[in-house]
mmJSON file of the N, C-alpha and C atoms, coordinates in Angstrom:
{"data_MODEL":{"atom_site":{
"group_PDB":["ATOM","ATOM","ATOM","ATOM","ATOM","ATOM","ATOM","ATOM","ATOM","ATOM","ATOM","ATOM","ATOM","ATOM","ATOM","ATOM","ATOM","ATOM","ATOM","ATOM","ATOM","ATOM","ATOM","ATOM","ATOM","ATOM","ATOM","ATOM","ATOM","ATOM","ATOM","ATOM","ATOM","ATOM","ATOM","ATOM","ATOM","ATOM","ATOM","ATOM","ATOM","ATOM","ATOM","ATOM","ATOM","ATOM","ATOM","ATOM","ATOM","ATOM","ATOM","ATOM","ATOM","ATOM","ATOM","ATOM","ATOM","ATOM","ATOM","ATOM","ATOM","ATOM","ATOM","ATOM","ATOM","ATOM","ATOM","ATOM","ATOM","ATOM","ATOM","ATOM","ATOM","ATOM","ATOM","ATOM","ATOM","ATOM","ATOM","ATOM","ATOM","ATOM","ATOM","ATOM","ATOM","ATOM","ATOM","ATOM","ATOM","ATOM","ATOM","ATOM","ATOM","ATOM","ATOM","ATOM","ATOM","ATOM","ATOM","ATOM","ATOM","ATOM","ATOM","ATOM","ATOM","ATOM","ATOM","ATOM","ATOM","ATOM","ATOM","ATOM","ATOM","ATOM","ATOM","ATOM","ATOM","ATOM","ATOM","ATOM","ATOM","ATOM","ATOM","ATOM","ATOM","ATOM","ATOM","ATOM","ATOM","ATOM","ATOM","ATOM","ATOM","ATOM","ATOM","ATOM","ATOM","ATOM","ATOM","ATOM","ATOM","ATOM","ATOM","ATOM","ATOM","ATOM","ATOM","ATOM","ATOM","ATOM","ATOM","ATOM","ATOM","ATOM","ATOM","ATOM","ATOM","ATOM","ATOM","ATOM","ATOM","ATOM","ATOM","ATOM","ATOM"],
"id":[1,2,3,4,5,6,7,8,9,10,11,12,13,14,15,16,17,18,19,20,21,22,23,24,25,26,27,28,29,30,31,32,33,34,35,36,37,38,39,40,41,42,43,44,45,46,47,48,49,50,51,52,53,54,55,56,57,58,59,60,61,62,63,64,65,66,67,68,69,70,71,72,73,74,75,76,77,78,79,80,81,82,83,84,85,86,87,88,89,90,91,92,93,94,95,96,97,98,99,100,101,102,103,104,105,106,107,108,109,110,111,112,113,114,115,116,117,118,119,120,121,122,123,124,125,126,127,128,129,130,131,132,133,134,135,136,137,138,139,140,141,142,143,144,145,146,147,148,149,150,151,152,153,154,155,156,157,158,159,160,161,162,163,164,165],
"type_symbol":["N","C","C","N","C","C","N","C","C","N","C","C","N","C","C","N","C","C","N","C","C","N","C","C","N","C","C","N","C","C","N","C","C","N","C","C","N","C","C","N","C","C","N","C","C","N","C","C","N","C","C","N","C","C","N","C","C","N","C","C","N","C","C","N","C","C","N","C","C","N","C","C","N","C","C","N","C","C","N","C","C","N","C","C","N","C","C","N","C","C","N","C","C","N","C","C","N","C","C","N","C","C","N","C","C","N","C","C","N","C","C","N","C","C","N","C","C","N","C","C","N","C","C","N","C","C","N","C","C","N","C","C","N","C","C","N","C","C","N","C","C","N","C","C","N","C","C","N","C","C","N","C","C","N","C","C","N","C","C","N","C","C","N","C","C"],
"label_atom_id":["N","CA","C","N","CA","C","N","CA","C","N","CA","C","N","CA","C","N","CA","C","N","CA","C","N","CA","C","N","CA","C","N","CA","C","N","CA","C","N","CA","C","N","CA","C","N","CA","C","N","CA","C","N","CA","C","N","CA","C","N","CA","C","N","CA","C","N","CA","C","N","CA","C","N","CA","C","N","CA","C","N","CA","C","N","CA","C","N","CA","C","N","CA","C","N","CA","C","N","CA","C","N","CA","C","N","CA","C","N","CA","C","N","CA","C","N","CA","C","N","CA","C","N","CA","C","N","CA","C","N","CA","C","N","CA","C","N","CA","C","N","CA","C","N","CA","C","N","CA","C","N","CA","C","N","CA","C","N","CA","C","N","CA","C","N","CA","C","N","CA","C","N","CA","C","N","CA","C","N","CA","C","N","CA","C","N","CA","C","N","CA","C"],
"label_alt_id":[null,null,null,null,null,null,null,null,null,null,null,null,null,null,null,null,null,null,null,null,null,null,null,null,null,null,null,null,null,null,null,null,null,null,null,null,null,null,null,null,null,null,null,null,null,null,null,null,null,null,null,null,null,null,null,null,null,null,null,null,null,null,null,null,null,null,null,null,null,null,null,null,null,null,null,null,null,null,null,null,null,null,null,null,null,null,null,null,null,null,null,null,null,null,null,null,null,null,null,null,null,null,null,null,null,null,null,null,null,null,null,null,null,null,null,null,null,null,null,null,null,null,null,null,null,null,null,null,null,null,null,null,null,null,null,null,null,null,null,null,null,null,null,null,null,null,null,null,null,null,null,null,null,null,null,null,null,null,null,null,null,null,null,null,null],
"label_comp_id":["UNK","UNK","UNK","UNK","UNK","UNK","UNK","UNK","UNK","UNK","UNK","UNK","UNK","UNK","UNK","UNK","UNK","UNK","UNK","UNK","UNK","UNK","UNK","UNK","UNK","UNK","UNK","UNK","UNK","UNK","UNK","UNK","UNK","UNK","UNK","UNK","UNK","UNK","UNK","UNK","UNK","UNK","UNK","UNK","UNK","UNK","UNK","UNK","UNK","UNK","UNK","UNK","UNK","UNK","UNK","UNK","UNK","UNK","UNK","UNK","UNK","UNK","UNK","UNK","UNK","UNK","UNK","UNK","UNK","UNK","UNK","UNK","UNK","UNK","UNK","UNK","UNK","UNK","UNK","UNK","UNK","UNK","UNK","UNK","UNK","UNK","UNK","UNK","UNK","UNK","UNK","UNK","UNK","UNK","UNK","UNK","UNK","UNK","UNK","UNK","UNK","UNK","UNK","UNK","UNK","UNK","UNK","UNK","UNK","UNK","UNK","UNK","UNK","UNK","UNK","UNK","UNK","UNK","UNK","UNK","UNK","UNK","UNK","UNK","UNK","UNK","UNK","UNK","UNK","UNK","UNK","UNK","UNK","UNK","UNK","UNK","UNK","UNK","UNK","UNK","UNK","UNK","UNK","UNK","UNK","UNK","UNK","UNK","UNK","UNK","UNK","UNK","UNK","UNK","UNK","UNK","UNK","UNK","UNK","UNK","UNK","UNK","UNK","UNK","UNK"],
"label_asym_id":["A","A","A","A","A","A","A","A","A","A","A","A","A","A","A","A","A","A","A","A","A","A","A","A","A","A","A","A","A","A","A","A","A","A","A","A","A","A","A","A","A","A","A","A","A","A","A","A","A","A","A","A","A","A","A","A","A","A","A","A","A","A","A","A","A","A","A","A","A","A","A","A","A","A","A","A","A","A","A","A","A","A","A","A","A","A","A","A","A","A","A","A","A","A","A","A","A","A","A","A","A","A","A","A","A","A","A","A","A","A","A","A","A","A","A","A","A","A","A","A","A","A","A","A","A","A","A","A","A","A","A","A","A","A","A","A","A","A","A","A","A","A","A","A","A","A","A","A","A","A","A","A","A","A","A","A","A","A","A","A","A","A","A","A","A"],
"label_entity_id":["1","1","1","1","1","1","1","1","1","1","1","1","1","1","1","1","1","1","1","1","1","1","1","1","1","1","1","1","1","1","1","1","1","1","1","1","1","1","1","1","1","1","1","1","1","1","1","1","1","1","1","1","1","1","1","1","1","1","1","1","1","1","1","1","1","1","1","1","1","1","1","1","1","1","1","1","1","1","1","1","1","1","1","1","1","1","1","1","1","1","1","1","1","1","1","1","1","1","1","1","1","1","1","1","1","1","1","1","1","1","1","1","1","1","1","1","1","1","1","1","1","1","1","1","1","1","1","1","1","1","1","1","1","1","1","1","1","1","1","1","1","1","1","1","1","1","1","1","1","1","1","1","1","1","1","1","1","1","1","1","1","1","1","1","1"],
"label_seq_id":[1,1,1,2,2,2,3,3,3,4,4,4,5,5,5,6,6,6,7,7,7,8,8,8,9,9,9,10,10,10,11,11,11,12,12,12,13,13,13,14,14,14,15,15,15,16,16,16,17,17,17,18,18,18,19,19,19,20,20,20,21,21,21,22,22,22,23,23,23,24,24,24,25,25,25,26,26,26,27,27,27,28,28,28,29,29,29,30,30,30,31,31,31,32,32,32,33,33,33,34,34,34,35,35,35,36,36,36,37,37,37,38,38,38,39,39,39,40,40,40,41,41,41,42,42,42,43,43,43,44,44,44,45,45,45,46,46,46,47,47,47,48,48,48,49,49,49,50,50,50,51,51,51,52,52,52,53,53,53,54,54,54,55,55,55],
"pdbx_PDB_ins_code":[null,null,null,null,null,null,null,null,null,null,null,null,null,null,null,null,null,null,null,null,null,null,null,null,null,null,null,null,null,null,null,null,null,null,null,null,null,null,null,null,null,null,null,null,null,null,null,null,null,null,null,null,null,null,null,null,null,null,null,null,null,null,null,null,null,null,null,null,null,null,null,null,null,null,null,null,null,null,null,null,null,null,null,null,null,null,null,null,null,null,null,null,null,null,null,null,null,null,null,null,null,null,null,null,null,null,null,null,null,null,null,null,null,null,null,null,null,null,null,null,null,null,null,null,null,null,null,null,null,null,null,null,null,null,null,null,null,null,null,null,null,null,null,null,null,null,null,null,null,null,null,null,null,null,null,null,null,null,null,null,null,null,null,null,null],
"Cartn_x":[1.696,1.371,0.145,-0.93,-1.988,-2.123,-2.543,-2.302,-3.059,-2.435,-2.955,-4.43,-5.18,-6.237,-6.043,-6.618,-6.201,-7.622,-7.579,-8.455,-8.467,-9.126,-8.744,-10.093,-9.618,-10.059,-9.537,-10.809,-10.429,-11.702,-11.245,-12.279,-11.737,-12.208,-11.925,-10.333,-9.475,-8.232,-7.376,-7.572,-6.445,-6.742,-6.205,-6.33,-5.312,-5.525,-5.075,-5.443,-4.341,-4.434,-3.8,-4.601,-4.165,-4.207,-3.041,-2.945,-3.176,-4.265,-3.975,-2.818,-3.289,-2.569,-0.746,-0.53,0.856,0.91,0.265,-0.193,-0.515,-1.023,-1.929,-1.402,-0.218,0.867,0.204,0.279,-0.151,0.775,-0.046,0.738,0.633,-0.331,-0.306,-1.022,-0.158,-0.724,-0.821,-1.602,-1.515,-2.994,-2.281,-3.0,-2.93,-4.346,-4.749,-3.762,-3.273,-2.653,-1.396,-0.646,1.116,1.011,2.102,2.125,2.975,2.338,2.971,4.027,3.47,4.481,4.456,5.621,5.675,5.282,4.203,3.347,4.407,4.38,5.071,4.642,5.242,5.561,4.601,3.507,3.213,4.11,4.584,4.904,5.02,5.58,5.076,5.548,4.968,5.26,4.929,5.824,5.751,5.541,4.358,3.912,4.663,4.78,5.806,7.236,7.981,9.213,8.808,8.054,8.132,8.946,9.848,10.696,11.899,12.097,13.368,12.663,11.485,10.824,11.136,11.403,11.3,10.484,10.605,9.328,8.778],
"Cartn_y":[-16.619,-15.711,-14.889,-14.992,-13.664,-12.501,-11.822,-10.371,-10.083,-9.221,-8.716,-8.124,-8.153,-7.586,-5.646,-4.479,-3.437,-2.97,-2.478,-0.935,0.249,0.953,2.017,3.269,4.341,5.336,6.949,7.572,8.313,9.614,11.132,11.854,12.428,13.663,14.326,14.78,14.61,14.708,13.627,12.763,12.074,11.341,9.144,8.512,7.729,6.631,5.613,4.423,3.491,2.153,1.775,0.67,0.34,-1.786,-2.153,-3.816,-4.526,-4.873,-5.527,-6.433,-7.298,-8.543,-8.442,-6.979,-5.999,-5.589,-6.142,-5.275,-4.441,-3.503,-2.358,-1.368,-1.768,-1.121,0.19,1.391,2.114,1.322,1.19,0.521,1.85,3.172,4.125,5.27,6.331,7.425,8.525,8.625,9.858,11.091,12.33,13.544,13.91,14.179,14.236,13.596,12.05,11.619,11.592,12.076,12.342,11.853,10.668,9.93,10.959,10.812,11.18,10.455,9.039,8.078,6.925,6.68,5.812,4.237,3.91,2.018,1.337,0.189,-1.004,-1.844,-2.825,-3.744,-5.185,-5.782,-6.888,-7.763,-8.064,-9.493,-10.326,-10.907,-11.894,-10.635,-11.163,-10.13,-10.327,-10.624,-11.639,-10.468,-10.281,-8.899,-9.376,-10.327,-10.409,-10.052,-10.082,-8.875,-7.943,-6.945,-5.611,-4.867,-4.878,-4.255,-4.148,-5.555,-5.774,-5.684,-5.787,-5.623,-4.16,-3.123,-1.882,-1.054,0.227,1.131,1.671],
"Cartn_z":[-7.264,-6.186,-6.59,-5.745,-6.039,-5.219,-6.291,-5.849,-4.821,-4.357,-2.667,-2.698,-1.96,-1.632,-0.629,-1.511,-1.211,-0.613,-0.304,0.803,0.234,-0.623,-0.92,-0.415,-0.27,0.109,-0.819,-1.02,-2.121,-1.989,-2.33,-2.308,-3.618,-3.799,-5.114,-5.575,-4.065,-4.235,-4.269,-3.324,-2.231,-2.824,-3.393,-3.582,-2.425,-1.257,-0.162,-0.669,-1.175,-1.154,0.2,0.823,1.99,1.937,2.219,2.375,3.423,3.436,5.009,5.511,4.419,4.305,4.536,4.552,4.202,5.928,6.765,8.032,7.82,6.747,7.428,6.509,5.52,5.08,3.764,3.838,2.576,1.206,0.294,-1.084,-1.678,-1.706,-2.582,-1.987,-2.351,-2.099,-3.052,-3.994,-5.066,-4.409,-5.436,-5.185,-6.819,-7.411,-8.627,-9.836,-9.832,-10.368,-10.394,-8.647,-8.857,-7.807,-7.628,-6.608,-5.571,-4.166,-3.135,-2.251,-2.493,-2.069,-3.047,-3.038,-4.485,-4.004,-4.859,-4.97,-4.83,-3.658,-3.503,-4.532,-5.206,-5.997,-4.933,-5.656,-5.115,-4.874,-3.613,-3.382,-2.13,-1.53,-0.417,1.037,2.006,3.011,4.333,5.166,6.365,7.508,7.815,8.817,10.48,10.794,11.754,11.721,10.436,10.485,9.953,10.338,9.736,10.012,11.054,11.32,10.692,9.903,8.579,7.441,7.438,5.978,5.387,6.004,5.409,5.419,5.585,5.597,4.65],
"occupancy":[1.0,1.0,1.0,1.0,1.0,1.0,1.0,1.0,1.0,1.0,1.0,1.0,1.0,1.0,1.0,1.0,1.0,1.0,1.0,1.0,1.0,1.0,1.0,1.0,1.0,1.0,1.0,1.0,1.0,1.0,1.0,1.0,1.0,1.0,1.0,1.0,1.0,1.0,1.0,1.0,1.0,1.0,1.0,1.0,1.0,1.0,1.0,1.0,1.0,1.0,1.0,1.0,1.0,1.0,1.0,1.0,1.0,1.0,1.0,1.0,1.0,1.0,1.0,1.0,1.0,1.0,1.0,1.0,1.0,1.0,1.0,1.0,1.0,1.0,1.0,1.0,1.0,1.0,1.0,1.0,1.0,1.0,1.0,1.0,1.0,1.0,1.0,1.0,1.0,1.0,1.0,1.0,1.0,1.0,1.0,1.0,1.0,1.0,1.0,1.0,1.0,1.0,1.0,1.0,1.0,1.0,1.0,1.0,1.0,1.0,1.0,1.0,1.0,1.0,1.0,1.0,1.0,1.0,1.0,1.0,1.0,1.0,1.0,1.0,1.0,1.0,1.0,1.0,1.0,1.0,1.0,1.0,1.0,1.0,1.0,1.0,1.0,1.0,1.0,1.0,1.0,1.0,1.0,1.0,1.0,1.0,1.0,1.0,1.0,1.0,1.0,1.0,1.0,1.0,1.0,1.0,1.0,1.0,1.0,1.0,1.0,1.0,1.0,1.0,1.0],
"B_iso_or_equiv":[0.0,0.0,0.0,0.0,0.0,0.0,0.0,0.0,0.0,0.0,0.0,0.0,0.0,0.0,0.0,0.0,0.0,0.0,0.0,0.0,0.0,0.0,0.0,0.0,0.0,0.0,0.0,0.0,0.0,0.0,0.0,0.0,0.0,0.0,0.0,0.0,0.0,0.0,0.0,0.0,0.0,0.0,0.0,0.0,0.0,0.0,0.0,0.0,0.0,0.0,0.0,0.0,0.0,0.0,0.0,0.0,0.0,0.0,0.0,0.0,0.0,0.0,0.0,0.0,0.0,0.0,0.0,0.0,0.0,0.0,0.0,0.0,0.0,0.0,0.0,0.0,0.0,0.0,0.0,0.0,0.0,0.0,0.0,0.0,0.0,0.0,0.0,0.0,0.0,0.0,0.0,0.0,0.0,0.0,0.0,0.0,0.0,0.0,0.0,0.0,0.0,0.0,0.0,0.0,0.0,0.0,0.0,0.0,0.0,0.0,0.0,0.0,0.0,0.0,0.0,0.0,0.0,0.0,0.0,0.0,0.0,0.0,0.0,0.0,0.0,0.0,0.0,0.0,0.0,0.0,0.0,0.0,0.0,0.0,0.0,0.0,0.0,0.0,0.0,0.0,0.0,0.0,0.0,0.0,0.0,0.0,0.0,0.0,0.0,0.0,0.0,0.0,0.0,0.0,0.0,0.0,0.0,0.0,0.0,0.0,0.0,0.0,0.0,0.0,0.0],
"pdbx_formal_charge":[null,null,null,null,null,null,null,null,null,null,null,null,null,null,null,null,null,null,null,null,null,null,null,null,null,null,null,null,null,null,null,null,null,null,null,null,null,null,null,null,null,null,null,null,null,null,null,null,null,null,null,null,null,null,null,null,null,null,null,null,null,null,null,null,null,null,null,null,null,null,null,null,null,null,null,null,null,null,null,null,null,null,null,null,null,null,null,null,null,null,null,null,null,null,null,null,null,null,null,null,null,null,null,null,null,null,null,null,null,null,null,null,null,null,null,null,null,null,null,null,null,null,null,null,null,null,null,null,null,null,null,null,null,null,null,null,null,null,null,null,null,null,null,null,null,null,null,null,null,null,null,null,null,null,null,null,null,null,null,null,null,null,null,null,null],
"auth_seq_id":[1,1,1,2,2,2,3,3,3,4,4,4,5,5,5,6,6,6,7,7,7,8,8,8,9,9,9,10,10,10,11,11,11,12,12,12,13,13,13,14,14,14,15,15,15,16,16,16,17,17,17,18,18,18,19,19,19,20,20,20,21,21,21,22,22,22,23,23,23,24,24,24,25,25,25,26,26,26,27,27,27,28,28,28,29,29,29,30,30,30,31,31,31,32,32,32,33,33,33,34,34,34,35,35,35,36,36,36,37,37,37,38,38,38,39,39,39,40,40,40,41,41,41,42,42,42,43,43,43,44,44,44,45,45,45,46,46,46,47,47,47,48,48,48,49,49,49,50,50,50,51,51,51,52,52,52,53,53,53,54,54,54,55,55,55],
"auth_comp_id":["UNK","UNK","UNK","UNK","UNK","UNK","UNK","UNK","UNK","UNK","UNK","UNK","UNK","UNK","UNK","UNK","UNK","UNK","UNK","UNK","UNK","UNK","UNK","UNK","UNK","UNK","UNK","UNK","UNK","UNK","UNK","UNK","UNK","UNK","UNK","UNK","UNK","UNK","UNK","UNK","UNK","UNK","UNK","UNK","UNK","UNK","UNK","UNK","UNK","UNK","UNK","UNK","UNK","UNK","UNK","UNK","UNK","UNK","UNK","UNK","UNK","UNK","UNK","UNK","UNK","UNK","UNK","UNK","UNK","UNK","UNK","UNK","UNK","UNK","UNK","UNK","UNK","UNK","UNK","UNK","UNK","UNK","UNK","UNK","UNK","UNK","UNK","UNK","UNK","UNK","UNK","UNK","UNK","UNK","UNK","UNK","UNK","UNK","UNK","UNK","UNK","UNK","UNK","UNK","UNK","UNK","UNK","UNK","UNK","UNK","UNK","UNK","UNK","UNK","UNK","UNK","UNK","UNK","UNK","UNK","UNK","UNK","UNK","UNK","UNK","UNK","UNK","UNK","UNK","UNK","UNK","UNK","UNK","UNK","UNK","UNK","UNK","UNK","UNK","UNK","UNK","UNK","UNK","UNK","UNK","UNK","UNK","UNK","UNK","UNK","UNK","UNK","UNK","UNK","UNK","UNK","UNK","UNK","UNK","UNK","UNK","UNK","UNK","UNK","UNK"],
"auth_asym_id":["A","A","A","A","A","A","A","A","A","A","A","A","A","A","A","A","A","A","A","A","A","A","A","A","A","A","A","A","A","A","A","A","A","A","A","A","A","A","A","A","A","A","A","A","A","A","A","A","A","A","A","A","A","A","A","A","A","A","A","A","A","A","A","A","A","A","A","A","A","A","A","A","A","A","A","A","A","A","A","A","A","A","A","A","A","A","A","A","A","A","A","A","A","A","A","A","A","A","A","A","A","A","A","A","A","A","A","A","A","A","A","A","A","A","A","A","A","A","A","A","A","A","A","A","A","A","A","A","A","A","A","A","A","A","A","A","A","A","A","A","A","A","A","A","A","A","A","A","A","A","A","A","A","A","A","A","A","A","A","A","A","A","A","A","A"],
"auth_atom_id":["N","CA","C","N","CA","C","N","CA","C","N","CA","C","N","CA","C","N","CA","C","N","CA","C","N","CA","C","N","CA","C","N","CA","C","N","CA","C","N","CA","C","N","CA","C","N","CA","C","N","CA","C","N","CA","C","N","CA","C","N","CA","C","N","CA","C","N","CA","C","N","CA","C","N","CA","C","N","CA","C","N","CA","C","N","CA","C","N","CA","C","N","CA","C","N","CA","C","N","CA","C","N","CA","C","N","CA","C","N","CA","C","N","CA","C","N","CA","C","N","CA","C","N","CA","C","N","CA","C","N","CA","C","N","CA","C","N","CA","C","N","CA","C","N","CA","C","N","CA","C","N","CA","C","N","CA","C","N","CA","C","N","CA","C","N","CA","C","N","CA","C","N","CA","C","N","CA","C","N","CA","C","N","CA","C","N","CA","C","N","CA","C"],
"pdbx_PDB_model_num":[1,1,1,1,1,1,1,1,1,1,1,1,1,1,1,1,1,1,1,1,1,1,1,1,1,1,1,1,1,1,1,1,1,1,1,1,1,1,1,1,1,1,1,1,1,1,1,1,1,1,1,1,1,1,1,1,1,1,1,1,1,1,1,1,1,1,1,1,1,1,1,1,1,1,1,1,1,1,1,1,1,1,1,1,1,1,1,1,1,1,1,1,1,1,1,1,1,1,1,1,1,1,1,1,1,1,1,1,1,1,1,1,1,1,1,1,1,1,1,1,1,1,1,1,1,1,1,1,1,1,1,1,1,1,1,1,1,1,1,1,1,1,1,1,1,1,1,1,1,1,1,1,1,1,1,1,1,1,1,1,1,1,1,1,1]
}}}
């Protein structure tokens, strides 16, 4: 399996990983190194059930 392709967006605070490939899904959200929402784990991810996939 290869690893996902991320999006990230970042200023002097905020760090946004974003997956497309995840639909659109945030993989990470930290603020000066403390995650705000905790990184999904790479792995396969079928964007037509997102609704059973989990939030």
């Amino acid at each position: 399996m290869h690893k996902a392709e991320r999006i990230v967006l970042e200023n002097d605070v905020l760090r946004l990983e974003v997956v497309p490939q995840w639909g659109g899904r945030v993989a990470c959200l930290r603020a000066d190194d403390v995650d705000i929402l905790v990184p999904l784990r790479d792995r396969e991810f079928d964007p037509l059930a997102w609704p059973r996939a989990g939030a």
